[in-house]
Phi, psi and omega in degrees: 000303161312335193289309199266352148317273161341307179304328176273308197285340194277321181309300192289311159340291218273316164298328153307298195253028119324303153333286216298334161299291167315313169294328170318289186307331162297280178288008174264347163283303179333275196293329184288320181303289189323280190322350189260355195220051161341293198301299224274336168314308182309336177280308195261015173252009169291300195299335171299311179289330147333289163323279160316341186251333171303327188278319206258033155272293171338310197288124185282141175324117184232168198226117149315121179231121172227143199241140177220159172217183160225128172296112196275143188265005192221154163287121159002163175290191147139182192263157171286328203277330146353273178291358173247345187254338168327311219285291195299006150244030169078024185236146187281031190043227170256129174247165173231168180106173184274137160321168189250080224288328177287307150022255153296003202233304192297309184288327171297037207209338181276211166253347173268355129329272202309326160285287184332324191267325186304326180263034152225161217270157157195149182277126195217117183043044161108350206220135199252116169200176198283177165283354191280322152311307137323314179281310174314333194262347160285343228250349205054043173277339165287332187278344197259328192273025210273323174294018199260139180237019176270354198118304217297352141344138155044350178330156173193130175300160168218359154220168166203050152307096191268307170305352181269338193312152184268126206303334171301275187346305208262014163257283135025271160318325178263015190275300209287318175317304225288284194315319163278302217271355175069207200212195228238005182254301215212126192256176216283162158307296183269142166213152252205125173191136163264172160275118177288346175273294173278323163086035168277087193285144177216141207229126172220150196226152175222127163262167175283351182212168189323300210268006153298290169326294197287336155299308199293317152333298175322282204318312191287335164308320168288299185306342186262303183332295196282315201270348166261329152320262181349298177292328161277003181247344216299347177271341197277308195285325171314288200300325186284298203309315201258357205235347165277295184308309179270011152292344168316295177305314179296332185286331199270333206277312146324333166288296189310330162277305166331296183308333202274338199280305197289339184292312185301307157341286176320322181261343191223029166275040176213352164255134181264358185279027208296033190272311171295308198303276162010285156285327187285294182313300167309341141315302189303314207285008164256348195260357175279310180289318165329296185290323166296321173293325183279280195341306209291312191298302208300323179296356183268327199277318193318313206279001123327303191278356168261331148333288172310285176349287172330283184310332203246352183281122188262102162319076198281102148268146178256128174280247177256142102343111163292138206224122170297168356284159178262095165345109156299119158316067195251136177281156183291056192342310180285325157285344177282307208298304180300324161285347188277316160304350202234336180262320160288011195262300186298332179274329180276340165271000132354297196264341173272340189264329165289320208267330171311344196246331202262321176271344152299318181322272196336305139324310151305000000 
């Protein structure tokens, strides 16, 4: 039995380093091939390497403007008894937890952000115009439209009514939408990435020149500023707003009973026939205290809803700024070349070690 052990394992032994022969000997045909048929490797890794250096000849020089912030994560403190006279004007009292940081990063991203920073004028290489305009004429978009016979030639905004456009105009726009925020082939001018450790939001723009990247940066940082504060305070300023007015109201009409209580006091402290003279003062002096408790109560809710107001205003710090000069972007002549080289290489022993393998078939 020890005999026919010994006997299997030596077979299998002896099969293994067949295997192993026959893969030498495979890939040592394998490499004879390639090397033998040079020229033609050398033929199909000219266009890759082509490619590559024409696109990182072509490609314009751009200057990266990154912006960076932060968002305060947490809401205030406060009392339940606080948080219960909030509720009766339909405000969520105090909340805790983190912003929702992709959020906020996806709305500096939309289009009505990004229309907003696009429709606003800056001056630039001599000429005060919006930025969306700008960006066509740096962007090369009249050179790509010069064959164009719809309008888009020579385009330029010339308002920036976004309800009046016009379907050209609102083609236009989404040119510009494309360019920044890019598509799922090619990706944006802008971009947008936080730390998940810091919760350090970063806004970045890269243009062919300085002083584009760093407005357009800038611009959009100011609209998401102003348009998610709005939106995050707007029902709590509503609520301060109606609770101001009428304490307002409340103040004059408390004046307006006071002035009426002393006049009276004033015209008839000297009459004594008081029993009407009486009642009228007593009248005045419930309708004065009367107006003082609703004062006294509404100036208590006002200073809640300037509470809320407070509590619910999302605390935007701007970190860094981009300040010029701006580090230039350049692609890499040399690095193009070694990838142009390394994707026709993979691709021509690809094809030469397939078609040997395919005439060996045929042959066999």
């Amino acid at each position: 039995m020890a005999d026919t052990i010994d006997h299997n394992s030596s077979e299998s032994l002896r099969e293994d380093e067949v295997t192993l022969k026959q893969l030498i000997v495979m890939l040592r045909e394998y490499i004879v091939e390639v090397l033998s048929h040079w020229k033609l490797a050398v033929l199909i890794c000219l266009p890759f390497v082509a490619y590559k250096l024409y696109d990182a000849w072509t490609t314009k020089v751009v200057y990266p403007a990154t912006l960076t912030f932060m968002v305060d994560e947490h809401q205030g403190g406060g009392s339940a008894g606080i948080a219960n006279v909030l509720g009766q004007f339909g405000i969520s009292g105090v909340q805790h937890g983190k912003y929702n940081l992709d959020k906020i990063l996806e709305i500096s991203r939309s289009r009505r952000v990004l229309r907003l920073a696009l429709f606003t004028k800056a001056k630039m290489r001599g000429k005060e115009d919006f930025l969306a305009n700008h960006l066509l004429g740096q962007f090369d978009f009249h050179e790509k439209w010069k064959d164009d016979t719809t309008g888009l030639r020579d385009y330029l905004f010339d308002h920036g009514r976004v309800e009046e456009f016009s379907r050209l105009d609102n083609r236009v726009l989404k040119s510009l939408q494309g360019l920044l925020n890019g598509s799922s082939k090619k990706p944006g001018v802008y971009n947008t990435s936080y730390d998940e450790d810091t919760g350090i939001m970063s806004l970045k723009m890269s243009a062919p020149s300085e002083d584009l990247s760093i407005t357009i940066v800038d611009t959009i940082f100011s609209k998401l500023t102003n348009y998610y504060v709005g939106n995050a305070i707007e029902k709590a300023e509503a609520t301060y707003k109606v609770m101001r007015n009428k304490t307002d109201s409340l103040a004059q009409a408390l004046a307006a009973a006071e002035y009426r209580l002393a006049d009276f006091i004033d015209k008839n402290k000297n009459i004594y026939s008081a029993r009407q003279g009486t009642l009228q003062q007593s009248r005045l002096t419930a309708e004065v205290n009367r107006l003082q408790i609703m004062h006294g109560e509404s100036l208590k809710n006002l200073e809640y809803a300037d509470f809320a107001l407070k509590n619910k205003t999302p605390f935007i710090a701007l970190i860094d700024d981009p300040i010029p000069p701006l580090n230039p972007e350049i692609k890499s002549k040399l690095m193009a070349l070694i990838i142009g080289l390394i994707m026709g290489i993979m691709v021509a022993v690809t094809f030469i070690i397939g078609r040997k393998i395919y005439r060996d078939a045929m042959a066999a």
